[in-house]
Structure formats: C-alpha cells, structure tokens
RODO-2510 file (C-alpha; in nm, 4 decimals, decimal comma):
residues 448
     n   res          X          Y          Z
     1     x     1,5157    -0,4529     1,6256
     2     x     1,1606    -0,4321     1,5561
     3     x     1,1981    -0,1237     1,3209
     4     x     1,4014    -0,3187     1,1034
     5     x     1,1809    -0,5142     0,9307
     6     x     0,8969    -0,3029     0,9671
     7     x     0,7771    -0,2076     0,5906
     8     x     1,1042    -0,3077     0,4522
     9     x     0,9091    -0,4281     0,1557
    10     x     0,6377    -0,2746     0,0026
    11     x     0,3232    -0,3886     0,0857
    12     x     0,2253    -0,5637    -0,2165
    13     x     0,4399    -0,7835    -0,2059
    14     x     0,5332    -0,8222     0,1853
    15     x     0,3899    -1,1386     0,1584
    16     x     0,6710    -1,3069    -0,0161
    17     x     0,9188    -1,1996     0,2216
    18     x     1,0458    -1,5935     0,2399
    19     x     1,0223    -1,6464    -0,0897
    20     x     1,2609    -1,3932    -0,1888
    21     x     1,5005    -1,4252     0,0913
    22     x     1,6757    -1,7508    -0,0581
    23     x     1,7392    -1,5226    -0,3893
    24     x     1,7914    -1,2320    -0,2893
    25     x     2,0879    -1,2717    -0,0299
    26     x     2,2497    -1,6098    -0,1462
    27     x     2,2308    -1,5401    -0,5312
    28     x     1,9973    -1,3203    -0,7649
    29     x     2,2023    -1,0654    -0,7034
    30     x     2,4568    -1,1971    -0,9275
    31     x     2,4893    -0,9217    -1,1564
    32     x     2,6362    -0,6427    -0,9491
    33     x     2,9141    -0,6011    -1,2286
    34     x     2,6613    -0,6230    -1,5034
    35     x     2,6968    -0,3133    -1,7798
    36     x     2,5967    -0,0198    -1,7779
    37     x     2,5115    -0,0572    -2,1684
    38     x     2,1467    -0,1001    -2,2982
    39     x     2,0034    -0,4423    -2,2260
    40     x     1,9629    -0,6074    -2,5572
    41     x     1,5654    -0,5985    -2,6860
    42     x     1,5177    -1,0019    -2,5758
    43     x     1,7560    -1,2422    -2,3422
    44     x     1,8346    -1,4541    -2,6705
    45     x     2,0498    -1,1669    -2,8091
    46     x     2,2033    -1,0887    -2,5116
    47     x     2,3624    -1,4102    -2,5011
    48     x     2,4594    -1,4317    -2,8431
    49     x     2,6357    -1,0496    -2,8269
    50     x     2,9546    -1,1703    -2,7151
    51     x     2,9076    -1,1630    -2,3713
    52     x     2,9475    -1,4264    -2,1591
    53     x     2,6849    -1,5935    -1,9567
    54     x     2,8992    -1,6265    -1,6504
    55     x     3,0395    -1,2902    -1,6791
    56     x     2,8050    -1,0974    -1,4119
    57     x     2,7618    -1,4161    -1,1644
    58     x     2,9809    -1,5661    -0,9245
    59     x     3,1021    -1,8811    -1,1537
    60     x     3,1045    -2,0755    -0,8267
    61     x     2,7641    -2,0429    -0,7706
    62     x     2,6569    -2,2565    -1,0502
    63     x     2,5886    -2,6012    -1,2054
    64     x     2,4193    -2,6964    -1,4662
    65     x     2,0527    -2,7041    -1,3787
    66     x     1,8540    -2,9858    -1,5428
    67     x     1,5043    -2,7917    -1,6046
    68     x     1,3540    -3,1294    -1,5366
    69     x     1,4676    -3,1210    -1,1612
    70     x     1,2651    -2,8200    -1,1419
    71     x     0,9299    -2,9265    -1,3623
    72     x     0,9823    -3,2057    -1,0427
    73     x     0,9409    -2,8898    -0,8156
    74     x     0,7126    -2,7136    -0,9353
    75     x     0,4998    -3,0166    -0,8502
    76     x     0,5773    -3,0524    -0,4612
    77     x     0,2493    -2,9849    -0,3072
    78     x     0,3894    -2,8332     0,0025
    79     x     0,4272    -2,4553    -0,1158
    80     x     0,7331    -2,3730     0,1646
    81     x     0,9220    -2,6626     0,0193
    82     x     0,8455    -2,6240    -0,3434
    83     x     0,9580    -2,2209    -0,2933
    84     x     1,2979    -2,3506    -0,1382
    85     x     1,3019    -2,6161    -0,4208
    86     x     1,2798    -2,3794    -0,7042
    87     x     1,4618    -2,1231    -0,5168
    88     x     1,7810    -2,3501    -0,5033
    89     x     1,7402    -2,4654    -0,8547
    90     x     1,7018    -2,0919    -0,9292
    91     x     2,0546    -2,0272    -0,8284
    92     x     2,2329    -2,2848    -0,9909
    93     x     2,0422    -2,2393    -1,3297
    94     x     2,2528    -2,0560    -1,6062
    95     x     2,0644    -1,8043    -1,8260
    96     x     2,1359    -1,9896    -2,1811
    97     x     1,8570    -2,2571    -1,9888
    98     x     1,6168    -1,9584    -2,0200
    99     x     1,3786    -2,0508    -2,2441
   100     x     1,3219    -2,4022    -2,1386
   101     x     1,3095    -2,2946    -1,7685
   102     x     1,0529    -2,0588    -1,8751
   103     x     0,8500    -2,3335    -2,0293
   104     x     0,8164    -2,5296    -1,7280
   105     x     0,6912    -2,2455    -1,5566
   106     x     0,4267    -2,1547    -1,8084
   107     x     0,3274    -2,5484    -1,8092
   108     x     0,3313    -2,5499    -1,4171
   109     x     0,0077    -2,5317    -1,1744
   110     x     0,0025    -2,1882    -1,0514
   111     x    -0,1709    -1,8949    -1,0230
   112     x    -0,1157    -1,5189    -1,1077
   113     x     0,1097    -1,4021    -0,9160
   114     x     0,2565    -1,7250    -0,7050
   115     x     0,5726    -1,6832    -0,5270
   116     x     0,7338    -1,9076    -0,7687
   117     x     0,6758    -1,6634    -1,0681
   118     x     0,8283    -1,4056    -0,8625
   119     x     1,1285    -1,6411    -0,8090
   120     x     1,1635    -1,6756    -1,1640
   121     x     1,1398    -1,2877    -1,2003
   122     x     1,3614    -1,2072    -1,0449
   123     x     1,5879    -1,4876    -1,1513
   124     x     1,5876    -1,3440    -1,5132
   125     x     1,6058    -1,0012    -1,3872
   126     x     1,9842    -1,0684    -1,2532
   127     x     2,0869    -1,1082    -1,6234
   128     x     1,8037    -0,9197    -1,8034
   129     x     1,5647    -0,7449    -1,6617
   130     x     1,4854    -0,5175    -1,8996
   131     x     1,3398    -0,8245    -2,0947
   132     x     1,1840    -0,9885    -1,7783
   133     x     0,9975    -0,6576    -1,6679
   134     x     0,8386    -0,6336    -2,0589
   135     x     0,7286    -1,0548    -1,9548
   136     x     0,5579    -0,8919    -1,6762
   137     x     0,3476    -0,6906    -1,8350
   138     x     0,0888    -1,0024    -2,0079
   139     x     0,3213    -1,1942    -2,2452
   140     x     0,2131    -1,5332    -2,0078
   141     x    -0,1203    -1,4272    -1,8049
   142     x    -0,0067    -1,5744    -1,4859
   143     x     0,3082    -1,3225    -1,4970
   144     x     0,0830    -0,9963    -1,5659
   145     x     0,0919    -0,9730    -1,1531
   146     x     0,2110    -0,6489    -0,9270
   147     x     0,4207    -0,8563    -0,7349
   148     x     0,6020    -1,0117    -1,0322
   149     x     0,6479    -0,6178    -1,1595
   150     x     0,7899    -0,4871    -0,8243
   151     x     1,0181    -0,7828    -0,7528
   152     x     1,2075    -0,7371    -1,1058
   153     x     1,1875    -0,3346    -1,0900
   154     x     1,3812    -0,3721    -0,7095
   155     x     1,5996    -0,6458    -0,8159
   156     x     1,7032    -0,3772    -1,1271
   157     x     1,7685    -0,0928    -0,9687
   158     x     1,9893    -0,3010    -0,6968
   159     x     2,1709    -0,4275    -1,0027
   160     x     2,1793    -0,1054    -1,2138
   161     x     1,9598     0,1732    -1,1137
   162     x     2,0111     0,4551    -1,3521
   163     x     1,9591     0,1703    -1,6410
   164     x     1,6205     0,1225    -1,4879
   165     x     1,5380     0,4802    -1,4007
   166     x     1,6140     0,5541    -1,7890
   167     x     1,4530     0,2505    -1,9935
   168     x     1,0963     0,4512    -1,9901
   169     x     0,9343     0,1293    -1,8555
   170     x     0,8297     0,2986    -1,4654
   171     x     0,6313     0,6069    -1,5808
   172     x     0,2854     0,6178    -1,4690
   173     x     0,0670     0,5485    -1,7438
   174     x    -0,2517     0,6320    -1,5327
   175     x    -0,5374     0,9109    -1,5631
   176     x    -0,5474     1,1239    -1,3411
   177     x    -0,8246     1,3123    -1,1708
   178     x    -0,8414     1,5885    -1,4480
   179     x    -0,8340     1,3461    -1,7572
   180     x    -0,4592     1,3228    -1,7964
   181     x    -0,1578     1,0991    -1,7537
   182     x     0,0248     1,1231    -1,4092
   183     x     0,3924     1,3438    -1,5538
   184     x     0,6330     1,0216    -1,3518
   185     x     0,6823     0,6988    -1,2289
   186     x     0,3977     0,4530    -1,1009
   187     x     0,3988     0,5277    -0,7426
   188     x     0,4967     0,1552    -0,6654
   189     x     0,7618     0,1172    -0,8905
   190     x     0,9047     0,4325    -0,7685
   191     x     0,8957     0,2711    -0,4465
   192     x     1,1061    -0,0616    -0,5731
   193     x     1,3315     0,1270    -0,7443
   194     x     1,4376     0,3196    -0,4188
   195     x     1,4313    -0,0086    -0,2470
   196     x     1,6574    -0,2073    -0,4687
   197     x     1,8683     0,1482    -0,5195
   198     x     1,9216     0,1846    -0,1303
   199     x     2,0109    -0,2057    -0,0837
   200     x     2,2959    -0,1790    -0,3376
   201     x     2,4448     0,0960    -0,1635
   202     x     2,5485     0,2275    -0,4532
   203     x     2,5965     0,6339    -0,5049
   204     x     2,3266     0,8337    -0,6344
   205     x     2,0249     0,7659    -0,4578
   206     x     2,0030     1,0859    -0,2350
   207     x     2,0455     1,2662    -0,5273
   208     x     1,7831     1,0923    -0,7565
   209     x     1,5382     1,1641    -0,4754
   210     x     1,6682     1,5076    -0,3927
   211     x     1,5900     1,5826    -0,8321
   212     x     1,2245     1,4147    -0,8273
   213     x     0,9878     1,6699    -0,9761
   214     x     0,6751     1,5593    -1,0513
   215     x     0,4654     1,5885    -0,7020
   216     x     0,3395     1,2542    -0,6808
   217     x     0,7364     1,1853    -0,7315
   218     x     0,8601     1,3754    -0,4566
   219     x     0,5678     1,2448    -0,2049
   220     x     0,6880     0,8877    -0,2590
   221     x     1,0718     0,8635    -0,3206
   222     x     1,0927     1,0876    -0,0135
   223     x     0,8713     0,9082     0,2334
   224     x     1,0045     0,5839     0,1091
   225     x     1,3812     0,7079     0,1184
   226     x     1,2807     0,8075     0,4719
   227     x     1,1480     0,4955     0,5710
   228     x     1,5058     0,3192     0,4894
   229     x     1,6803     0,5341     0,6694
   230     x     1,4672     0,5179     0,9527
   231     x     1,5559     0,0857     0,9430
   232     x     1,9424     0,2220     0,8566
   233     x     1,9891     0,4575     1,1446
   234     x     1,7207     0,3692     1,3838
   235     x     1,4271     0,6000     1,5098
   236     x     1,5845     0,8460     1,6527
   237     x     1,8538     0,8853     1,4534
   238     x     1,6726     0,9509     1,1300
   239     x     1,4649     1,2256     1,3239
   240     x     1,7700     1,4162     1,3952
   241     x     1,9340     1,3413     1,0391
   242     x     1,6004     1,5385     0,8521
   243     x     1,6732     1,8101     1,0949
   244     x     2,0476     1,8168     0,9676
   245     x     2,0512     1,6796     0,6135
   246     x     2,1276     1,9656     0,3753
   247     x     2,0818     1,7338     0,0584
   248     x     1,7077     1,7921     0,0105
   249     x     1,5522     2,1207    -0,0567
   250     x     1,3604     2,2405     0,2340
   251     x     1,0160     2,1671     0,1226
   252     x     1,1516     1,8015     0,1070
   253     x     1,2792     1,7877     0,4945
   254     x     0,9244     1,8319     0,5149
   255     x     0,8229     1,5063     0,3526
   256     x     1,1475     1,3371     0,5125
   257     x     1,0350     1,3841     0,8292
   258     x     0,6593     1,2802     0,7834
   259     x     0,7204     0,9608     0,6548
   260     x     0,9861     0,9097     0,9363
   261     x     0,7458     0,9761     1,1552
   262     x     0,4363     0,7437     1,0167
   263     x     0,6995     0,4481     1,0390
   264     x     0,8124     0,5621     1,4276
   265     x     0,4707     0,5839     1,5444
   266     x     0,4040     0,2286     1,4759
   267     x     0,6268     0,1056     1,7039
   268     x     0,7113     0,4121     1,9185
   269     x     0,4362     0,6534     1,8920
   270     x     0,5576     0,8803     2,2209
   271     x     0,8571     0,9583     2,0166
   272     x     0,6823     0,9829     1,7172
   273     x     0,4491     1,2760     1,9286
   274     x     0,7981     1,4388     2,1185
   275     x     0,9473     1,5308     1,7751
   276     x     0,5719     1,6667     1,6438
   277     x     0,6073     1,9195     1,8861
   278     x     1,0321     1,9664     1,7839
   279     x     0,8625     1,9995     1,4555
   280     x     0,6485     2,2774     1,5496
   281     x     0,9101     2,4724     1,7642
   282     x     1,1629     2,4452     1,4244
   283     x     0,8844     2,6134     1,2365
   284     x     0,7570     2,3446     0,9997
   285     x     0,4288     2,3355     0,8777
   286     x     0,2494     2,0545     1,0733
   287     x    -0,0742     1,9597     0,9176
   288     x    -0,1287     1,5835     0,8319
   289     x     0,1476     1,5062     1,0771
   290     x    -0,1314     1,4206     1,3985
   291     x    -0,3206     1,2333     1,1593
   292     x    -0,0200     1,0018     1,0354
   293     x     0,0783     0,9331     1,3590
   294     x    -0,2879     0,8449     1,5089
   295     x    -0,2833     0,6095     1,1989
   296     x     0,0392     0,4259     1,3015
   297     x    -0,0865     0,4277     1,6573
   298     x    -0,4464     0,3653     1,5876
   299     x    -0,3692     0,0311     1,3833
   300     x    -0,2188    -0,1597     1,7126
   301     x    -0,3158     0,0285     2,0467
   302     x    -0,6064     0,2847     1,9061
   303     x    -0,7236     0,3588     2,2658
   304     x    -0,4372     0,4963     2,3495
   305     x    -0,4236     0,6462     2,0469
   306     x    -0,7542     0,7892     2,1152
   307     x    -0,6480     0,9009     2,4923
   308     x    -0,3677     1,1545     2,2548
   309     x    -0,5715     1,2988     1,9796
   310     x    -0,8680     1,4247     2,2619
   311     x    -0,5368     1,6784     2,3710
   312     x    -0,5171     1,7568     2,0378
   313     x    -0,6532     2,0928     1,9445
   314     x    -1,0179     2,1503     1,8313
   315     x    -1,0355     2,1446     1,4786
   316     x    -0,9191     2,0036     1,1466
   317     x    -0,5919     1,8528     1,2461
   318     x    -0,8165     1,6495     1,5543
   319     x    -1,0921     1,5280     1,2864
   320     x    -0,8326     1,4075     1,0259
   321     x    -0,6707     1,2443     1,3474
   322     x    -0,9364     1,0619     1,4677
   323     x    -1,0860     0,9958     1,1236
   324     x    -0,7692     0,8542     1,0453
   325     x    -0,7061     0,5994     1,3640
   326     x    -1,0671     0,5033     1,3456
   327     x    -1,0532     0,3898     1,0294
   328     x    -0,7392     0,1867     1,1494
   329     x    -0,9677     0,0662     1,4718
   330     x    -1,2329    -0,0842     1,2310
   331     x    -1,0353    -0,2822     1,0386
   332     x    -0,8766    -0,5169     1,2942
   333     x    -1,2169    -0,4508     1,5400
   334     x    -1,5024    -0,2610     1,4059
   335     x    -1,7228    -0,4029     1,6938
   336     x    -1,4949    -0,2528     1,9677
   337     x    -1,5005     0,0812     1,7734
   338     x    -1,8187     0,1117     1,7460
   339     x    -1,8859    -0,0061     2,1522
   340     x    -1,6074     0,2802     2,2415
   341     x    -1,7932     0,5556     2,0086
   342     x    -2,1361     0,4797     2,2110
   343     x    -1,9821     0,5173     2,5243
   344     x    -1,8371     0,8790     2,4407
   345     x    -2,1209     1,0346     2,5176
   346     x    -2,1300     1,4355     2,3967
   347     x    -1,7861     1,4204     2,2514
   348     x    -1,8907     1,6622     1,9782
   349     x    -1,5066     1,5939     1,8039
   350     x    -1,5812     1,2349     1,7422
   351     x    -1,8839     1,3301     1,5458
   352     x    -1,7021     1,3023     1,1964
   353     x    -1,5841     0,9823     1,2834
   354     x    -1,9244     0,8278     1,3637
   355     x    -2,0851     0,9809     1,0465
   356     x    -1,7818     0,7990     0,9035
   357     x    -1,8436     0,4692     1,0218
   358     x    -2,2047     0,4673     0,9923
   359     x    -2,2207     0,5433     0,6509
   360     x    -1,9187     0,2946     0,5688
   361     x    -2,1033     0,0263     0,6931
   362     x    -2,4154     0,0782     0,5128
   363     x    -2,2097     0,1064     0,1682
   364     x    -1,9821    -0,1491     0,2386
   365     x    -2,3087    -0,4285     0,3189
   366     x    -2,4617    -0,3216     0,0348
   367     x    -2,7353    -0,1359     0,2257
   368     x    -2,8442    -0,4677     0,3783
   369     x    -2,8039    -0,3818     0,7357
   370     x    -2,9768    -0,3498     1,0654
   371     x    -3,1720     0,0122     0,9662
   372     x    -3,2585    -0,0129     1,3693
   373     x    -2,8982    -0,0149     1,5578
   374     x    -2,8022     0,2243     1,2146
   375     x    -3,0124     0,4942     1,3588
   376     x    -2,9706     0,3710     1,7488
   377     x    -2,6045     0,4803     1,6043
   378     x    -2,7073     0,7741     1,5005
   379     x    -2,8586     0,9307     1,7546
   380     x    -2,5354     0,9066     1,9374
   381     x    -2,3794     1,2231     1,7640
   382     x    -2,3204     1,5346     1,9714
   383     x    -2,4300     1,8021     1,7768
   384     x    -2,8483     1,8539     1,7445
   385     x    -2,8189     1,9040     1,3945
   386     x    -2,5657     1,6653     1,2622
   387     x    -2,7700     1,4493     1,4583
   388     x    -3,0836     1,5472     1,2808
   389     x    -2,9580     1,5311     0,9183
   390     x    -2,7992     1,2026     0,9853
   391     x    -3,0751     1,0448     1,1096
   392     x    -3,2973     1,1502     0,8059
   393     x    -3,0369     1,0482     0,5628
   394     x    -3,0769     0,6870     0,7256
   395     x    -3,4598     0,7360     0,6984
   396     x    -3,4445     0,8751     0,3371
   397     x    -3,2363     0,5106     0,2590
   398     x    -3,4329     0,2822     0,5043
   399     x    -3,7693     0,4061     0,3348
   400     x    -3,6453     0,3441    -0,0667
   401     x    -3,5499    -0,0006     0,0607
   402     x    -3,8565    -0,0860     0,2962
   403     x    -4,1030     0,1871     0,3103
   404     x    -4,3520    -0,0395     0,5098
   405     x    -4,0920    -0,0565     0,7952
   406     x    -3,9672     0,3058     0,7375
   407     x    -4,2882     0,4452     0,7560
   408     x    -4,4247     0,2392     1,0578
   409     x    -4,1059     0,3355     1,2614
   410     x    -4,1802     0,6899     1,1560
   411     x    -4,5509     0,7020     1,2256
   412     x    -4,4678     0,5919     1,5964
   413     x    -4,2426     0,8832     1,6616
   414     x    -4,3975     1,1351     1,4447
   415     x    -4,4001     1,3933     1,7759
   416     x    -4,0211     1,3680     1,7507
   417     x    -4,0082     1,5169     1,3485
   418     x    -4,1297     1,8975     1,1843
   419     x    -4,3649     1,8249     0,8964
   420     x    -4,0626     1,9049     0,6682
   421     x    -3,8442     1,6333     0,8369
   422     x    -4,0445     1,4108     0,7544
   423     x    -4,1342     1,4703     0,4332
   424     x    -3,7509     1,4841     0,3737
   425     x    -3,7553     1,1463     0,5018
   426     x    -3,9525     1,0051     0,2064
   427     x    -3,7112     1,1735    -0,0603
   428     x    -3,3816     1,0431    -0,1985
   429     x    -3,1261     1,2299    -0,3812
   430     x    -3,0528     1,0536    -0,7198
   431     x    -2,7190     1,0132    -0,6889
   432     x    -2,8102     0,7631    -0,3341
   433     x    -3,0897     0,6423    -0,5501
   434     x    -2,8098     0,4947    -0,8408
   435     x    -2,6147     0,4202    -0,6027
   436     x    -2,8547     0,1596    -0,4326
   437     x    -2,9491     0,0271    -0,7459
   438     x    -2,6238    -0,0149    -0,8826
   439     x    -2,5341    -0,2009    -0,5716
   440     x    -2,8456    -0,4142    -0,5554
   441     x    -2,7897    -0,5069    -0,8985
   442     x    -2,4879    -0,6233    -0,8517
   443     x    -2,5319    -0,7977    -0,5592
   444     x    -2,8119    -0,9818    -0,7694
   445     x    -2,5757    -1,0378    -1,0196
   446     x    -2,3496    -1,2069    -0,7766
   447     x    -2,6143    -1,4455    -0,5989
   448     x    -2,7533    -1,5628    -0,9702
***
C-alpha cells in the first residue's frame, strides 16, 4: 500500500531509508530489555557497572567482529555495498569493541553526515544512546549531522522512550521570534521520538502526546502521531478514528485530523476533500485545512489541484490554497506554472499567487533576471491596481539596477504612467535597496 511508506521517516533523513533497514529490523534493536535505569555518563562505565554486554542483545546474533574487517569496508568504493558491509559487521560487533570501532570510523573517508555514521549511531544507540546522542552533538565533526541526531533519538525512544523523553537532551534550544527559547522539544526530535515510540509498540505514547503542552509540542507530536496511524489503519480508517478517539482533548482532534488529512491528500486527495466537508458538518473549525490539502495535491497533479481550489470560496482560505499548491507547482515545474498563470486570464483569485511567484523569482536569482518577461508577468494580474503597484515595484528595482534600460523602457510608454507613477518608479525603499546590495555582494563574493 502506497500510504505505507509514505513519510514513514522524517524527511531529513528519508534518504537513508536502505541504510537503516539492515539495522533496524535484523538487529539494532537489540536492546528492547535494556533498563529503565540512567544510562551511565560514557559507554566505558556502562560496561564496567556490572552489567553484561550481552545482556540486552540476542546472544545469537553475535560474533566477534574484527574492527579490521570493517576499516576493509569502510573502504569499498561502491556506497550500496560498503552500507551492507558495515551494516552486517554492525550487527555482529559487541559494544566492549566500541572504542576501536569508533576509531575506524573517525579515520575513514566520509563526510558529515554519511549513511555509515548513521549506521554507527545507531549501532551505539542499542546499548547507549544516551552517550551516542551527546557524540552527535560535535565531539567528531563528521558526526555533528541532523541525520546522525534523529537516527539515535528514534532508535531511543523504540528502545526506552520515557528514558529519552526525560534525559533533557530533546528540548529546543532555539530563539524564538520574540528573543526567547522555544518552552519543548526540537520539533524534529519530537518527531523521532514519536517514531521510534510508535514502532516499539510499547504503552504510553497516546498519552505522552495527549500531555504535550508547549504549542509547538502539540502541533508536531499530534500531526506526526496522526501520520502513523494513518500508515497503521489506512486512510480511511484514521479519519473515522479522530472522529471517535476520546484520548485527546478536543482542540487536539483538531490537529489529529489535519495532519491525517495532509498525508491522505497526497495519495487520495478526493477523500482527503469528502471528509473536509464531514469536518465542517461536525462543527470543526476549518481554516488551513484547503490549503494543506492543495499542498498534498498540488506537489503531484497541481492542475487538478487547481480545477478544486477555483470551487473554493472567495477569500482567505482560496489564497492560502492556491498560494500553497503553487508553491508546490514551482518546485517540480516552475515553467509550467508560470505558462498556466498567463493563460488565466482575469482570474482576480490567482492574483496573490502571481505576486508570489514573481517576486520569488527575482529574490531567488539574485535580481539578475529578465526585467522584460518580469513585467510582461506582471501585467497579467487581474486587479487595475495590484497591477499598477506591481509593475512599479519591478520598475523601482529594474531602474536601481539599470537605470539606462529602466528609463528608456519608461520614456517609450510614458502615456501609459501619472507623473507620480513615474516618479515612484525612480525611488526605492531602503529596505529593497539593502536588500539588493546585500545580495549583489554576496553574489560577488561568491564569483571572486
């Protein structure tokens, strides 16, 4: 089933979906009995506390792993072969081997982040991960990598997630927009930790989820709780479970069902639209559901995408919609976006999304772009004087770049502009005027 595997991982670290398979199902998961205790401070002592090596891994699964069979490994050139390479030395390798494994990977060729480091991660993680998460974060440059981070934080909370939930290590050290530190977990981790929490199948979860306070807590562990149960259960199943499920307050169900319902629409956007308007007839508050959908729609079939959100109603839930899907459209085909936007001719609602585009294509080439099919572009808008203001916005940047060519372009259609247009047209605000400089600089920063 298609919904199965979609977003089963988080996506920065989807990449490594082969990588990890190897460890995760035939071995790293060796610690399932592991205790509950603190993990010791470093790997080292955890050995020498009494506890055997063996005692949370299948003794079966192991030989002793000479750490020059994997220095050999690390060396394969073929990086499929030399992931299945270390993988399988990986899982025979017995933690009192850690520091010389850990050697050869810090003398190895790779780079930040490499699947292999993840391997190792994870590795370590099934015996002590407190330890291997605190690697993670610089000790060996190469290590300091998201992926490494998220692939130990999962495997941890499969293995023992109120130990990770507790050890302090997932809060979100970040600023936030009014100078102060986010109140929870890093958004990511709090993602892994669900993950690796849900694949253990262990008690608790719903009720971790259920007790998240902090709001960017609550917006992730509930969409990303919803997302696994959407893969559990299947589409339509988890659509009828948020209308059921009397383990989340209600302004969670909320949340439960919007994140269902970005996943559906990806690969069943009709259902994804039947149970918007369920969603409306039980009573719940709506907005941002159109535009998550025309998002998930939008990325693989935005025309028809496109064909839904024109029967949406005029206004703010439409804009966000098509803002939303566009934005999808452009970055697998910004071409055939902007071929589709010129041929809606006086479709005042798409109006947002062309100021959108326009204006994201002049930042995003560093201003160096065709000023002439930028305001061909513009003049497709609906409304007069969106129209107008656009239009002398692109003048206003075309003219502090190239005022020869501005100004000749300008002196042809003079007819066409008031005497306070066009004056207009020769000023620059000087937060456009940094902005061009700082990107110019840059850029000449870049080509030196």
């Amino acid at each position: 089933m298609q919904l199965a595997t979609l977003q089963l991982y988080n996506r920065s670290w989807r990449v490594l979906a082969f990588a990890m398979l190897g460890v995760l199902i035939s071995g790293c998961d060796r610690t399932a009995e592991i205790e509950a205790t603190p993990v010791a401070e470093d790997s080292a002592s955890a050995l020498a506390s009494g506890a055997s090596p063996d005692s949370a891994f299948s003794a079966e699964s192991f030989e002793d792993a000479d750490p020059s069979s994997l220095r050999e490994a690390l060396r394969i050139p073929d990086p499929l072969l030399r992931i299945e390479r270390v993988s399988r030395f990986l899982q025979q390798a017995k933690p009192d081997r850690l520091a010389e494994i850990k050697a050869e990977f810090e003398g190895a060729v790779l780079d930040a982040g490499d699947s292999e480091y993840v391997l190792f991660g994870v590795w370590w993680a099934g015996f002590d991960p407190r330890r291997a998460y605190k690697y993670s974060l610089g000790e060996e440059i190469r290590a300091e990598h998201p992926r490494l981070r998220l692939a130990i934080a999962r495997t941890w909370a499969r293995m023992d997630a109120a130990a990770a939930v507790d050890s302090g290590l997932f809060a979100d050290f970040s600023w936030n927009s009014l100078g102060s530190q986010g109140a929870g977990f890093a958004p990511e981790l709090l993602d892994a930790i669900v993950v690796g929490w849900f694949e253990s199948g262990k008690p608790g979860l719903e009720e971790f989820v259920s007790g998240l306070t902090a709001v960017s807590d609550v917006t992730q562990g509930v969409r990303t709780y919803a997302r696994l149960q959407v893969i559990r259960k299947g589409a339509r199943e988890t659509l009828e479970w948020t209308r059921e499920t009397t383990a989340f307050p209600e302004a969670h169900r909320r949340l439960l069902l919007a994140g269902a319902l970005t996943i559906i629409a990806h690969q069943d956007p009709e259902l994804a639209v039947e149970w918007l308007a369920i969603a409306e007839a039980d009573g719940i508050d709506t907005r941002t559901f159109p535009m998550r959908i025309a998002g998930s729609w939008g990325h693989h079939d935005p025309l028809k995408a496109f064909e839904w959100i024109k029967t949406l109603p005029e206004g703010a839930d439409q804009n966000k919609a098509a803002r939303r899907a566009g934005l999808r459209w452009r970055e697998t085909d910004s071409k055939g976006l902007a071929s589709w936007l010129s041929q809606q001719v006086g479709d005042e609602w798409l109006d947002p999304l062309r100021l959108l585009t326009i204006r994201t294509d002049v930042y995003r080439s560093d201003y160096q772009v065709d000023w002439l099919d930028i305001l061909e572009r513009s003049q497709e808008l609906a409304d007069e004087q969106k129209r107008k203001n656009q239009v002398i916005w692109v003048l206003q940047q075309w003219n502090f770049l190239d005022p020869d060519a501005a100004d000749a372009w300008m002196d042809e259609r003079r007819d066409q502009f008031t005497e306070n247009e066009l004056s207009s047209a020769h000023e620059i605000s000087m937060g456009e005027k940094k902005k061009i400089e700082r990107l110019l600089a840059e850029r000449k920063r870049r080509e030196s």
